[in-house]
N, C-alpha and C positions, 0 to 999 in steps of 0.2 A: 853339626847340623841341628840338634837336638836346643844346642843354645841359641843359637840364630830363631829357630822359630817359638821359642820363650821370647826372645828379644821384642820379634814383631807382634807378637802376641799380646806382650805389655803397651805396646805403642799404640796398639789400636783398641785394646777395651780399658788399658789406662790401671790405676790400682783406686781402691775404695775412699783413701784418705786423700787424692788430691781430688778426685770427684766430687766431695763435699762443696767445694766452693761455687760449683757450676750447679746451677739449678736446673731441675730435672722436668720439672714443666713452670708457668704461668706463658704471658702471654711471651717473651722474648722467646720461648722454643715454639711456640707455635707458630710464631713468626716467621723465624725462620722454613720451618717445613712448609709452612702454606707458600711464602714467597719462591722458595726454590722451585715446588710443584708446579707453581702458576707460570715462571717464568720457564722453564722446561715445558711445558707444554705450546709455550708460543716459539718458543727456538725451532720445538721440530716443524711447528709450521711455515716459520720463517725458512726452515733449510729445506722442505717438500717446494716452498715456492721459489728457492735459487736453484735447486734440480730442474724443477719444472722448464724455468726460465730456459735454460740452459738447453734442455733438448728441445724447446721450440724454437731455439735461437738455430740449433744446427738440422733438425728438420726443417726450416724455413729457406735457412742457405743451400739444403742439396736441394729439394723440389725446384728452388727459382734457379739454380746455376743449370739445374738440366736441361731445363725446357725454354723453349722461343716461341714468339709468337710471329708469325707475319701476316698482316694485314692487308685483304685488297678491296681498296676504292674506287671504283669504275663503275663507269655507264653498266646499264644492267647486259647490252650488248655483246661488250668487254670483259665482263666478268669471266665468263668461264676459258676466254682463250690467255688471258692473265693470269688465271688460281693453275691454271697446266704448264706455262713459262714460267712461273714461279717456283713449282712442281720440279721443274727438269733442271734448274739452278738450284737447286736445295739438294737434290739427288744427287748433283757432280760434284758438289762444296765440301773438299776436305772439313773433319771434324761435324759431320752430321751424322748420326745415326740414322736416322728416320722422321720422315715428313709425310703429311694425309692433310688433306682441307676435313674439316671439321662438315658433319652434314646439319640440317639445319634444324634437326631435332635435338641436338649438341650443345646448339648456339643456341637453342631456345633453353636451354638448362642452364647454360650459365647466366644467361638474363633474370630468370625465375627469383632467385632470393631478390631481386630489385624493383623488377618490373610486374611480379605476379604469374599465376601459370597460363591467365588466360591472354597471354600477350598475342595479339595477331602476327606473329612475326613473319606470315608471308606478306604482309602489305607494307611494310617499313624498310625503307633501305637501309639495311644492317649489312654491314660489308662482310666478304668472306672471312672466316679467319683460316690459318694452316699453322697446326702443332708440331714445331718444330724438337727434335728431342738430340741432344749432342754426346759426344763421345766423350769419352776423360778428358780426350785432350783439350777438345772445345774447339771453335771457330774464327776464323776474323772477321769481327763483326764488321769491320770497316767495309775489306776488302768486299763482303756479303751483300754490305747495304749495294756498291756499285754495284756488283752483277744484278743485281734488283732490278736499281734505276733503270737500266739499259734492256734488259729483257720484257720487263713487266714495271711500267712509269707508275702505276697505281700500287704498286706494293709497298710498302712498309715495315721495315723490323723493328720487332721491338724483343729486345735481349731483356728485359725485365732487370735491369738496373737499377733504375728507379724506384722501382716498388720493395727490390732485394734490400737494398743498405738503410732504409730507414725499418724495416721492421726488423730487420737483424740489429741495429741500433738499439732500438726499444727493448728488445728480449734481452740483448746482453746487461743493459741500464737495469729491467727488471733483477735480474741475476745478483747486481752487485747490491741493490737495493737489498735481497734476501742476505748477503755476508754483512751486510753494514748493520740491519737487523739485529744481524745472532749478536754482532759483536755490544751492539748497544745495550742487548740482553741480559750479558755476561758481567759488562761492567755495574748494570743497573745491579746486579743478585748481588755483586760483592758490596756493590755500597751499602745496602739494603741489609748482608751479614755484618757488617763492621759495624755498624748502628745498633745492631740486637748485640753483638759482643760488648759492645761501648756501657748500655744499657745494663748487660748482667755483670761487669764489671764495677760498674758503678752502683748495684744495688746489692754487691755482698763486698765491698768495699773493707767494713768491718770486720769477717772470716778471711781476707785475705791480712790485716795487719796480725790478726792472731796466728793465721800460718806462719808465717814473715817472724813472729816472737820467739817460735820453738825452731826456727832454721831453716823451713822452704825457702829457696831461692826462687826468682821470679822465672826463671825459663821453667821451672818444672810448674807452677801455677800457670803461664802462658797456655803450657801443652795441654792440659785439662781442659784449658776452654779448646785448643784449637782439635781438640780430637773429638769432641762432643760438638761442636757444633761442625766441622768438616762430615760425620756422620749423619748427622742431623741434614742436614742440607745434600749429602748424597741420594739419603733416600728420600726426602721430599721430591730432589728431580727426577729419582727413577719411577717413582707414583707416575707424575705429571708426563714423562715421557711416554710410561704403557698407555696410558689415556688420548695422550694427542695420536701413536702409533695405531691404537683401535679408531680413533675418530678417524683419520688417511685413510685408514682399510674401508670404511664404510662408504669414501666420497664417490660418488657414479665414474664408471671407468671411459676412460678417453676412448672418443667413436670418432668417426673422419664428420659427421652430422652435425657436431657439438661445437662450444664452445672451448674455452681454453682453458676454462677453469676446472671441466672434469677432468684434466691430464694432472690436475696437483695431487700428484701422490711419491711413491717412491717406485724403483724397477728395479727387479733383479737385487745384487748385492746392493744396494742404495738404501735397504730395510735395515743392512747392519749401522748404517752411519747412527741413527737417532739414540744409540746406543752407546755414543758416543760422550752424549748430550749429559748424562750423569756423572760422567768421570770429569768433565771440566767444569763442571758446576762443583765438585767438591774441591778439585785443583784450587780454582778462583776463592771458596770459601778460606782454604789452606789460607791463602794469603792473605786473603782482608781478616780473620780474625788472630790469626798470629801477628803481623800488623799493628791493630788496633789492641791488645793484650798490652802487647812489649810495651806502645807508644804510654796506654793510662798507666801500667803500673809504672813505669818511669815517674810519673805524676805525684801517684799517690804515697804518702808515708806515712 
């Protein structure tokens, strides 16, 4: 046990004499740390906005799967003997939970974000609406719209179809928008470390043919750069992560009032993911600068 964690021990702080070659600051270490920071700090944004996506994609699908609406159009005469035939067919329709006509200070509230508050709405024929609310199992709309027709000619359903599959579309599109993000993220940070490894390989070029004279072999040159800059680049993304982590925490918390955009945050275990976000930004550096090592000293002689 004791030699294993020697082993790992060397692996990750390295020994004195292959460190020489890797340069300990100018601008290619700080490159790296600024680039990883910065790019870690837009990942977890990018993954707070495929969360986000996501549960307004599946809050969107139950609210509209639950509820119906059916509408009556009729002479003001006919109104209320249609909104009570309507009533008693929605009460006897397998897969209803419960139905109530909407009263008309209801209807004036969902006009309001459109029309204003000071809308006259008893002087406008604004047809009845009735909220219809379904069971797990759900209804046949088909079979429903008939008993409609036949009961009450001025009714109308409307199963929100319509309105369900395109903003369920867009949330989901959202969603994959946030993966394709992080992913673009990831590949951007390695390319960005290969370039700084390419860069400090090529400017201690000389310490490395002097290694090379007394007997280093190039995998143990490799592992110097890729252990110093695999660190390098862990902790730049874990800075960038607490940062973008504190900026989430601060964003207005989602109200049924608001927009969409104060729901971007994280919930519950979803705080652990961002946490995530450092361990594969050193992964990725792992390979783009082991990689780029192997590929110049191949090069150089």
């Amino acid at each position: 046990m004791k030699r294993w964690q020697e082993y790992i021990w060397l692996r990750l702080t390295g020994d004195a004499q292959s460190d020489r070659v890797v340069p300990r600051a100018g601008y290619s270490a700080w490159l790296v740390v600024f680039t990883a920071g910065a790019m870690a700090f837009l990942a977890v944004f990018a993954l707070a906005l495929s969360l986000a996506a996501g549960r307004l994609a599946d809050r969107w699908g139950a609210e509209l799967a639950r509820t119906s609406t059916v509408r009556i159009s009729a002479p003001d005469a006919q109104v209320a003997a249609q909104t009570s035939a309507a009533l008693n067919v929605l009460k006897t329709t397998p897969g209803v939970a419960s139905a109530r006509a909407l009263t008309t200070e209801e209807q004036a509230a969902l006009l309001q974000p459109w029309l204003g508050a000071d809308l006259p709405i008893d002087s406008l024929p604004i047809p009845q609406l009735i909220e219809v609310v379904e069971t797990s199992e759900g209804y046949d709309a088909e079979g429903l719209r008939l008993r409609l027709s036949a009961e009450a000619p001025g009714a109308v359903l409307d199963d929100h179809t319509r309105w369900r599959r395109p903003l369920i579309t867009a949330a989901n599109r959202l969603r994959s928008l946030g993966i394709v993000s992080m992913l673009l993220i990831g590949l951007a940070t390695a390319a960005m470390v290969m370039l700084a490894a390419n860069a400090a390989l090529a400017a201690n070029a000389q310490i490395i043919r002097v290694m090379r004279l007394v007997g280093a072999r190039d995998i143990y040159i490799a592992r110097a750069f890729v252990r110093r800059f695999t660190i390098r680049t862990f902790g730049g993304a874990f800075a960038g992560t607490l940062a973008a982590m504190l900026a989430v925490a601060l964003l207005p918390r989602a109200t049924d009032d608001v927009g969409f955009l104060t729901g971007l945050g994280f919930v519950g275990f979803h705080w652990l993911l961002p946490l995530l976000v450092p361990m594969f930004a050193a992964i990725a550096a792992f390979w783009a600068t082991r990689t780029a090592a192997l590929r110049t000293l191949g090069r150089l002689t």
